[in-house]
PDB file as gemmi writes it, atoms N, CA and C in Angstrom:
CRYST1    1.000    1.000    1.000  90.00  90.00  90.00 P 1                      
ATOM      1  N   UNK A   1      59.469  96.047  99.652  1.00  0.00           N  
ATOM      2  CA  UNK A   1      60.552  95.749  98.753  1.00  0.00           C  
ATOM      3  C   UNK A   1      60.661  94.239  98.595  1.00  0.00           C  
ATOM      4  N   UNK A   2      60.764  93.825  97.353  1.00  0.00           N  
ATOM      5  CA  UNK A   2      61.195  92.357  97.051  1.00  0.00           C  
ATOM      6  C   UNK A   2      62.650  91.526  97.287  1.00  0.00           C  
ATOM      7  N   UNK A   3      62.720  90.615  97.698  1.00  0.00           N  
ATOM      8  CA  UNK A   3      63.816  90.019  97.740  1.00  0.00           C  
ATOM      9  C   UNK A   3      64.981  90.586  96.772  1.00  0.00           C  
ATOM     10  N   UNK A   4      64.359  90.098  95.616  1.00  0.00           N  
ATOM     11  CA  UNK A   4      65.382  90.709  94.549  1.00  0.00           C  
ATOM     12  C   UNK A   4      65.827  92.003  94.527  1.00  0.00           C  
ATOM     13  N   UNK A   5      64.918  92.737  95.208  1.00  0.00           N  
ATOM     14  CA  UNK A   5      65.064  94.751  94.887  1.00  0.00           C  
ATOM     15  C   UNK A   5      66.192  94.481  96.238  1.00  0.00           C  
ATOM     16  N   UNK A   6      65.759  93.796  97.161  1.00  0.00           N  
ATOM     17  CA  UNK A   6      67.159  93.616  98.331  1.00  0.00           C  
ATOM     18  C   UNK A   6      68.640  93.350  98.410  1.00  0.00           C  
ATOM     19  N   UNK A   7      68.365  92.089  97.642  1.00  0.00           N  
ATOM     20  CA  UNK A   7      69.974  91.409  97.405  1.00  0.00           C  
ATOM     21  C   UNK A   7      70.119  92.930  96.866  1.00  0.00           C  
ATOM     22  N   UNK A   8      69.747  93.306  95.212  1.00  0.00           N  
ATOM     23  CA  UNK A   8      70.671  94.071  94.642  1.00  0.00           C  
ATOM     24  C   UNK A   8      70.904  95.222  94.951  1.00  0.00           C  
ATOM     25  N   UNK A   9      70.364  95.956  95.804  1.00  0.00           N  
ATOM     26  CA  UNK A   9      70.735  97.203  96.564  1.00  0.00           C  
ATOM     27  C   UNK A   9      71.538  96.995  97.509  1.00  0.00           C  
ATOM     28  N   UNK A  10      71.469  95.764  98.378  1.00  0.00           N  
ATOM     29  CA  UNK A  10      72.505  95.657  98.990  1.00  0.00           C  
ATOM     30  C   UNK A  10      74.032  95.456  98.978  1.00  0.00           C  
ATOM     31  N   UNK A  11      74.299  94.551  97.893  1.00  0.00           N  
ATOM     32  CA  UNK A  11      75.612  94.284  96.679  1.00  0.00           C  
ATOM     33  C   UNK A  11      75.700  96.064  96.197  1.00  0.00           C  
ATOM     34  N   UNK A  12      74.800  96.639  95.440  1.00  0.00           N  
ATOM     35  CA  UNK A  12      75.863  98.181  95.030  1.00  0.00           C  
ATOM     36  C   UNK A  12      75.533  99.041  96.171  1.00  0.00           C  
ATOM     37  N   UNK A  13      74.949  98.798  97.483  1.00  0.00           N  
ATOM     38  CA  UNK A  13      75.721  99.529  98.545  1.00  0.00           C  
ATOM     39  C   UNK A  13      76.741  99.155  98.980  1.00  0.00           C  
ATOM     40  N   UNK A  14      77.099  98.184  98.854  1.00  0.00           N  
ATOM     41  CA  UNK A  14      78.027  97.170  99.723  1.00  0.00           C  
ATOM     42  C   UNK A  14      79.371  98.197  98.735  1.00  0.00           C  
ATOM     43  N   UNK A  15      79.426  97.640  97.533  1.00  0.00           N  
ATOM     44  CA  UNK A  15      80.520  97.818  96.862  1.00  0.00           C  
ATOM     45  C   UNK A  15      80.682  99.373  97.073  1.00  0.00           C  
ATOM     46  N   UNK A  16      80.072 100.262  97.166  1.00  0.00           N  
ATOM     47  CA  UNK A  16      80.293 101.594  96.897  1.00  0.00           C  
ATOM     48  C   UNK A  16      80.974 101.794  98.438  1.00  0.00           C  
ATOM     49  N   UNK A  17      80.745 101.286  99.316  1.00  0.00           N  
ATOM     50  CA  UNK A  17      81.780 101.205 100.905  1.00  0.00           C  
ATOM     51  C   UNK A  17      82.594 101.360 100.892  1.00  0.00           C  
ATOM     52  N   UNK A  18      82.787  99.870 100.275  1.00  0.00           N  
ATOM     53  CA  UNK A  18      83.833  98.582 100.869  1.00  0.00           C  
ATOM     54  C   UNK A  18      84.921  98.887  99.367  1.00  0.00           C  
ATOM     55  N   UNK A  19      84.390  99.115  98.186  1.00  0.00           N  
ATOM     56  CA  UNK A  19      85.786  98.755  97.125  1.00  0.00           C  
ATOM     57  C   UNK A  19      85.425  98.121  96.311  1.00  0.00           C  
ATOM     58  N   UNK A  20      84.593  97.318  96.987  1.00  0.00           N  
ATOM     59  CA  UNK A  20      85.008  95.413  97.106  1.00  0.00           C  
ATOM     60  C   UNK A  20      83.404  95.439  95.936  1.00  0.00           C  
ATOM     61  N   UNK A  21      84.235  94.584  94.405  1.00  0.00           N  
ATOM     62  CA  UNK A  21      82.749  93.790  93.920  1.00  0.00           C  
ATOM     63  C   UNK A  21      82.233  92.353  94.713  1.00  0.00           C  
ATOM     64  N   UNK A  22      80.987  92.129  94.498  1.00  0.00           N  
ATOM     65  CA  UNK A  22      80.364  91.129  95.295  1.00  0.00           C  
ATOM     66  C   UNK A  22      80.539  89.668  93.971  1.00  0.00           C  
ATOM     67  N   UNK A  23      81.092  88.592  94.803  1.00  0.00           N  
ATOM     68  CA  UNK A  23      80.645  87.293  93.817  1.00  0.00           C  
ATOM     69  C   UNK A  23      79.338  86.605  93.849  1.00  0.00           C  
ATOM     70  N   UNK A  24      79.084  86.817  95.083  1.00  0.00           N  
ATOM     71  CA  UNK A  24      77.209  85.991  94.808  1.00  0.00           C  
ATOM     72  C   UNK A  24      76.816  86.759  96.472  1.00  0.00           C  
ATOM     73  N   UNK A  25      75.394  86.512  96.234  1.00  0.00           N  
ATOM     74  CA  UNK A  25      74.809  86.768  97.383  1.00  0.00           C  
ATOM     75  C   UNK A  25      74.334  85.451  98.160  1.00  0.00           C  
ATOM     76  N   UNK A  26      75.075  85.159  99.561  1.00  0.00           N  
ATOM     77  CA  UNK A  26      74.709  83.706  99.915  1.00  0.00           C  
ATOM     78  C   UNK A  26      73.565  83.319 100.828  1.00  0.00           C  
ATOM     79  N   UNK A  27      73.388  84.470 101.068  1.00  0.00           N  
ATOM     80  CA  UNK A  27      71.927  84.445 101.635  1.00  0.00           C  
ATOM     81  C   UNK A  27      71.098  85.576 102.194  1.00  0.00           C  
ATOM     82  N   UNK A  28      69.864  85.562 102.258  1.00  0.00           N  
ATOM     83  CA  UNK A  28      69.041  86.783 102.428  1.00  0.00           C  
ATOM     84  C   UNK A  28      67.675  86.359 103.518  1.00  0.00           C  
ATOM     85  N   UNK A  29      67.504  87.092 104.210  1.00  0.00           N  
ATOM     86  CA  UNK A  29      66.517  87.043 105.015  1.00  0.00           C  
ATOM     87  C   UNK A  29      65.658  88.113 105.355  1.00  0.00           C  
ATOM     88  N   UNK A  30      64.594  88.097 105.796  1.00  0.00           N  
ATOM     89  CA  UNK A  30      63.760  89.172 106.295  1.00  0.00           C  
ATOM     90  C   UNK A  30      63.428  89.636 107.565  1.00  0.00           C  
ATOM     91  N   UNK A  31      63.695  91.070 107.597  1.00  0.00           N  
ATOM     92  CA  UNK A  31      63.743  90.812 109.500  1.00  0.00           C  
ATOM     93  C   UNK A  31      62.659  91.977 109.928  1.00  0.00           C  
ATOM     94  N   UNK A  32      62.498  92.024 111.118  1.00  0.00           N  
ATOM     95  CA  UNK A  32      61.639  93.133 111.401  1.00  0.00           C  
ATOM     96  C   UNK A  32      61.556  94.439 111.068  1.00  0.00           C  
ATOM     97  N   UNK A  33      62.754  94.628 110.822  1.00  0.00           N  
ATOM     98  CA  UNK A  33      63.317  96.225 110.544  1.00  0.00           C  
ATOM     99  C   UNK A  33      63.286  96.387 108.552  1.00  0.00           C  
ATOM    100  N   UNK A  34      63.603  95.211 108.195  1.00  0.00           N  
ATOM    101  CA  UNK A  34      64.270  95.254 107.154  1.00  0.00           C  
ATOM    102  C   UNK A  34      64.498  93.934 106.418  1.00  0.00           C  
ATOM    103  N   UNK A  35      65.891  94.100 105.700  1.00  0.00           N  
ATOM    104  CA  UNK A  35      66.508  92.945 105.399  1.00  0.00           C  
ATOM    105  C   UNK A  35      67.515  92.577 105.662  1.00  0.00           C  
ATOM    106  N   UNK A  36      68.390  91.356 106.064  1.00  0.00           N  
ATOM    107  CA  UNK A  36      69.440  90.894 106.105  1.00  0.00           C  
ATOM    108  C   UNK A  36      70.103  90.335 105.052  1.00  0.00           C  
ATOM    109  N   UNK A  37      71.349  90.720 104.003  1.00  0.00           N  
ATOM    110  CA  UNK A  37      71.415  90.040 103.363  1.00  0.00           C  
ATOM    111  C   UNK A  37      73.077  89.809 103.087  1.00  0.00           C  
ATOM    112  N   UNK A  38      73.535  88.606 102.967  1.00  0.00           N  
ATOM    113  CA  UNK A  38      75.031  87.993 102.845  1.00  0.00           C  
ATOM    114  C   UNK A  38      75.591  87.897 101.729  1.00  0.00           C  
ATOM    115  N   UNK A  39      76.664  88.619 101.418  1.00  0.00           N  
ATOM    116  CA  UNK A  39      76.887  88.895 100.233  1.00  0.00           C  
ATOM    117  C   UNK A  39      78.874  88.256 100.694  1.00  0.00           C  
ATOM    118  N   UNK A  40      79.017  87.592  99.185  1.00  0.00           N  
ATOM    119  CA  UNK A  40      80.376  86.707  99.260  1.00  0.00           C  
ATOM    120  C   UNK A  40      81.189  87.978  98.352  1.00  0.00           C  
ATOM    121  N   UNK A  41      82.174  89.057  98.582  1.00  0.00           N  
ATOM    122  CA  UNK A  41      83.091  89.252  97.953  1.00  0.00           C  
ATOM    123  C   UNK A  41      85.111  88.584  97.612  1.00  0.00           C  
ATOM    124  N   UNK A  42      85.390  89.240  96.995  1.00  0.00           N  
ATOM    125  CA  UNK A  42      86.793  88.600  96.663  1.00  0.00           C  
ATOM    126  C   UNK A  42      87.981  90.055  97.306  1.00  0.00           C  
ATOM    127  N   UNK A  43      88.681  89.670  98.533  1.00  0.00           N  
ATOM    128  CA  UNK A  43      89.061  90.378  98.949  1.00  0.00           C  
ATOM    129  C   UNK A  43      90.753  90.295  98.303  1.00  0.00           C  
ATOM    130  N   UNK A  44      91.099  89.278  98.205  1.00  0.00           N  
ATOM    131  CA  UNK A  44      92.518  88.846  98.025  1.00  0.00           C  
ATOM    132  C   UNK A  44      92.315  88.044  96.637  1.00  0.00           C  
ATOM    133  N   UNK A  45      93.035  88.621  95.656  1.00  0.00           N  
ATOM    134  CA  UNK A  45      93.039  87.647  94.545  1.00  0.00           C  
ATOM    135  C   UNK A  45      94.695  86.622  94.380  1.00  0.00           C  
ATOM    136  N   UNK A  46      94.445  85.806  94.353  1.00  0.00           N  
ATOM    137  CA  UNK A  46      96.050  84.946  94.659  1.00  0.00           C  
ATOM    138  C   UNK A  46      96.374  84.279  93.077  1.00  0.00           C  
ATOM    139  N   UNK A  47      97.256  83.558  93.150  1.00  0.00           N  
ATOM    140  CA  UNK A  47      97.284  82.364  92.039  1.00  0.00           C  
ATOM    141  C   UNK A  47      98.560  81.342  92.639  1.00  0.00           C  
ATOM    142  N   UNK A  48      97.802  80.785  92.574  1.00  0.00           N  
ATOM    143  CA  UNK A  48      96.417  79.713  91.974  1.00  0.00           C  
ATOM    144  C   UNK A  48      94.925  80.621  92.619  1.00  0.00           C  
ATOM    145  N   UNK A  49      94.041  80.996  91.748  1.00  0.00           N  
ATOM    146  CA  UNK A  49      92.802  81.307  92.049  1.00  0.00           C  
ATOM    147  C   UNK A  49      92.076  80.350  93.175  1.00  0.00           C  
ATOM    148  N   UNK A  50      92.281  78.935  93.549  1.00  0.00           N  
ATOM    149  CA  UNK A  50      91.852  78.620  94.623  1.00  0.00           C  
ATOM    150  C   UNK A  50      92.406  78.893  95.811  1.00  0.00           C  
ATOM    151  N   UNK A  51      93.617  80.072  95.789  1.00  0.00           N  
ATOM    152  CA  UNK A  51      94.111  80.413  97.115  1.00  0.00           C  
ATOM    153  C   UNK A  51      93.292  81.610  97.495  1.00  0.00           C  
ATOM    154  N   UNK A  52      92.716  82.364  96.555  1.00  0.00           N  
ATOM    155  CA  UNK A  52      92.172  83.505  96.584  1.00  0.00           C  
ATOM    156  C   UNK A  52      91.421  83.641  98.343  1.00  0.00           C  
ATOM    157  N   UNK A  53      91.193  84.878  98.411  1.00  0.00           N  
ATOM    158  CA  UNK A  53      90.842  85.209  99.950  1.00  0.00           C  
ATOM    159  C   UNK A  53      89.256  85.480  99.648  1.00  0.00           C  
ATOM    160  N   UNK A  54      88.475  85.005 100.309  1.00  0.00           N  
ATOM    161  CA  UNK A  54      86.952  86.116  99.913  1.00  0.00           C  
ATOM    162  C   UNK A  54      86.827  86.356 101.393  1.00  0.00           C  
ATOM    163  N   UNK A  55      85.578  86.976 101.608  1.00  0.00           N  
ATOM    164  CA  UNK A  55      84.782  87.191 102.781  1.00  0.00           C  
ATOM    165  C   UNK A  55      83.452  87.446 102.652  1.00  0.00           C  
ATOM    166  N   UNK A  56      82.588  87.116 103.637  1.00  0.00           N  
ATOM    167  CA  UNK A  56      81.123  87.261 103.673  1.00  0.00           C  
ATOM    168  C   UNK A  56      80.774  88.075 104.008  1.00  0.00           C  
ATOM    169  N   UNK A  57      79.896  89.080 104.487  1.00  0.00           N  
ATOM    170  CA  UNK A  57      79.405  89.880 104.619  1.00  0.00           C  
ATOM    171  C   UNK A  57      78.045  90.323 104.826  1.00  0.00           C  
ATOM    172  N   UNK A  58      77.682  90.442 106.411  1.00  0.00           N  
ATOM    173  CA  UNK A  58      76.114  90.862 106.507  1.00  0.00           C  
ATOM    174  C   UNK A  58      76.144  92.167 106.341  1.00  0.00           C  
ATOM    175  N   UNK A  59      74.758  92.685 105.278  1.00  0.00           N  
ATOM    176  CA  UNK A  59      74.221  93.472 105.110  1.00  0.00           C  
ATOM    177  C   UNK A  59      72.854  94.059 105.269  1.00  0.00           C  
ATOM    178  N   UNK A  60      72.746  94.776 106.340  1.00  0.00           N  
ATOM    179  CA  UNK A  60      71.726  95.325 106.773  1.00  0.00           C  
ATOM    180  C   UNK A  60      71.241  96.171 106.301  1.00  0.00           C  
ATOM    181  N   UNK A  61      69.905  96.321 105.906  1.00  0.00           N  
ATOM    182  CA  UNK A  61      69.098  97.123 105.071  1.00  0.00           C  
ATOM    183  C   UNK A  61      67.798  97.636 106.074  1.00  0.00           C  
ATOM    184  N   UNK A  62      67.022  98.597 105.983  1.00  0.00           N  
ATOM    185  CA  UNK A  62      65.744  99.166 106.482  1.00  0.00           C  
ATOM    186  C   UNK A  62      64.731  98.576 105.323  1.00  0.00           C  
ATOM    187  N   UNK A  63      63.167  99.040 105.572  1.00  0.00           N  
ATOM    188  CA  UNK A  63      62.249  98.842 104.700  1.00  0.00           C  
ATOM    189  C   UNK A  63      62.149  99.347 103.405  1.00  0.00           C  
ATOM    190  N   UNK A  64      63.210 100.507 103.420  1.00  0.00           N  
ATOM    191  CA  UNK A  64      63.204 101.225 102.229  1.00  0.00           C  
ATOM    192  C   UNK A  64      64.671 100.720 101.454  1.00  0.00           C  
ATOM    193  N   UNK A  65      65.341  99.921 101.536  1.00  0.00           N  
ATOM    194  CA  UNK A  65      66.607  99.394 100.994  1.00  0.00           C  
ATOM    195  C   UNK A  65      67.275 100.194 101.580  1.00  0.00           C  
ATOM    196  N   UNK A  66      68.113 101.066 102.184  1.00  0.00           N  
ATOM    197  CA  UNK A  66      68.853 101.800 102.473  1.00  0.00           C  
ATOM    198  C   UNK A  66      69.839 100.891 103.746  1.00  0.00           C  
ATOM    199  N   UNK A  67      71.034 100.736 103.348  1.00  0.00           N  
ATOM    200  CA  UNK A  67      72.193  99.965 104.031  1.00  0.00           C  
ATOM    201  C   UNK A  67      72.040 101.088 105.635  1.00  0.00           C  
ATOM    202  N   UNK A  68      71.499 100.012 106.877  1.00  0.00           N  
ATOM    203  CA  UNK A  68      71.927 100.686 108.266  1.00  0.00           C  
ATOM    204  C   UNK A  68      72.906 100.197 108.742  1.00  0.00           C  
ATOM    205  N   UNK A  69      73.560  98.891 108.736  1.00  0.00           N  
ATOM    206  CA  UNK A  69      74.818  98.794 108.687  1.00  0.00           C  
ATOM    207  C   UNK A  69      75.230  97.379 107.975  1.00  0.00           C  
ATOM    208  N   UNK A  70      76.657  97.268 108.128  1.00  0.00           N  
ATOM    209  CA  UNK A  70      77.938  95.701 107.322  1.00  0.00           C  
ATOM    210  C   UNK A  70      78.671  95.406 108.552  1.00  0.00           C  
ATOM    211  N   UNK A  71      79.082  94.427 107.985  1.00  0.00           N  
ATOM    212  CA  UNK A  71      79.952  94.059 108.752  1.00  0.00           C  
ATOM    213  C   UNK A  71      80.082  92.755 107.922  1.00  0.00           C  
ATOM    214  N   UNK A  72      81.942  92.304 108.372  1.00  0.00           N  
ATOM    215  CA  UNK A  72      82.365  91.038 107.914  1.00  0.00           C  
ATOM    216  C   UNK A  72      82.618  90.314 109.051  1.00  0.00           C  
ATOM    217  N   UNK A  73      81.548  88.884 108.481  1.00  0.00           N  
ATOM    218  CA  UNK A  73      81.333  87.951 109.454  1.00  0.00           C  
ATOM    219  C   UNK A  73      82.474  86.605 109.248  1.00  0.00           C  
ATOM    220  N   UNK A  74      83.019  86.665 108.400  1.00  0.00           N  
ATOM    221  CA  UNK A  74      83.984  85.541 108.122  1.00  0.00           C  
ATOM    222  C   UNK A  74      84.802  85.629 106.788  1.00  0.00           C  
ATOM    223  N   UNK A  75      85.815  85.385 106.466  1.00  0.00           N  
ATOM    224  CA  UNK A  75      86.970  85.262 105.631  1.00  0.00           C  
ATOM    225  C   UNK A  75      87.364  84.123 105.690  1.00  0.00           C  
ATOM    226  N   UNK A  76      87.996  83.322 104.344  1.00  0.00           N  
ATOM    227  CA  UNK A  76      87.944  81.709 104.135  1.00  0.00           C  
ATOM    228  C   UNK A  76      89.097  82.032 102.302  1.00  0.00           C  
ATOM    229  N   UNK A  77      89.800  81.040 102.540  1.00  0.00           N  
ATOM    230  CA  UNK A  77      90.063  80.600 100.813  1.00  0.00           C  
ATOM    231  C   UNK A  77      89.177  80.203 100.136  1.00  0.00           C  
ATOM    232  N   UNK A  78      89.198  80.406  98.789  1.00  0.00           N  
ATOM    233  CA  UNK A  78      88.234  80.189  97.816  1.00  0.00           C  
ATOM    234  C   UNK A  78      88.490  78.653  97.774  1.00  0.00           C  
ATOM    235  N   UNK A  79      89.599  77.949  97.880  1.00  0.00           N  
ATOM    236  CA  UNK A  79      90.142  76.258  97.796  1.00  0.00           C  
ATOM    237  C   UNK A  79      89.468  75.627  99.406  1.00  0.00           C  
ATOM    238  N   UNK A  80      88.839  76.516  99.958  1.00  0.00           N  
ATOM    239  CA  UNK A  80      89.052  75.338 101.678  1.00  0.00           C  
ATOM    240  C   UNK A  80      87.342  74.698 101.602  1.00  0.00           C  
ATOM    241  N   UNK A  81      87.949  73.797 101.928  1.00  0.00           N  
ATOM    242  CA  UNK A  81      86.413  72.535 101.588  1.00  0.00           C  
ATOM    243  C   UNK A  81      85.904  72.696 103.040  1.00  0.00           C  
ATOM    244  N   UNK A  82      85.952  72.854 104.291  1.00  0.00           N  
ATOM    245  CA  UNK A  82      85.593  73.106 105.682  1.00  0.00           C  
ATOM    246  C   UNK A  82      85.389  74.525 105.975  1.00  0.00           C  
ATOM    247  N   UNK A  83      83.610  75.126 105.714  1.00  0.00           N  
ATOM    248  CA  UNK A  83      83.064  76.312 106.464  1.00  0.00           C  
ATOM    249  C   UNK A  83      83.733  76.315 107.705  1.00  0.00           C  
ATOM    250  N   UNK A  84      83.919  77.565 108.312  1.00  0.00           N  
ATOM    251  CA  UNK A  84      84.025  78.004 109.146  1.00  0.00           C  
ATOM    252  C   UNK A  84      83.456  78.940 110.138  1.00  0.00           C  
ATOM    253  N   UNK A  85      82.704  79.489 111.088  1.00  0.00           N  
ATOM    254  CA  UNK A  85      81.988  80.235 111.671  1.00  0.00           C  
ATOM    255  C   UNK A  85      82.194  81.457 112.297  1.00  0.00           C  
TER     256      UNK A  85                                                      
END                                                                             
């Protein structure tokens, strides 16, 4: 499977979970099993839109795209200039 066939299976597994649409995918990697891939959704919409809530999200995939598991690795305002871990 290609990077690209990854991110995007992983984003409409993700969403079909979680609720949750994805805003970007922030990063992707390749792992022994599979793929790893980090996907930024919008959990809290606020206003002012830079209060908004998102969260990240690893997504674990097998060789065949199929989500083995998620999990949320961090939550942040869409306004905060300092990542957090």
């Amino acid at each position: 499977m290609k990077a690209t066939e990854a991110a995007a299976r992983a984003v409409e597994q993700l969403a079909m979970l979680s609720g949750r649409v994805a805003e970007a995918v922030t990063g992707l990697e390749k792992t022994d099993d599979g793929w790893r891939v980090r996907v930024e959704v919008l959990e809290l919409e606020r206003i002012p839109h830079s209060t908004d809530v998102l969260a990240e999200y690893a997504v674990d995939l097998d060789e065949e795209g199929d989500l083995t598991s998620y999990r949320r690795v961090r939550r942040y305002t869409r306004g905060s200039s300092k990542e957090e871990d």
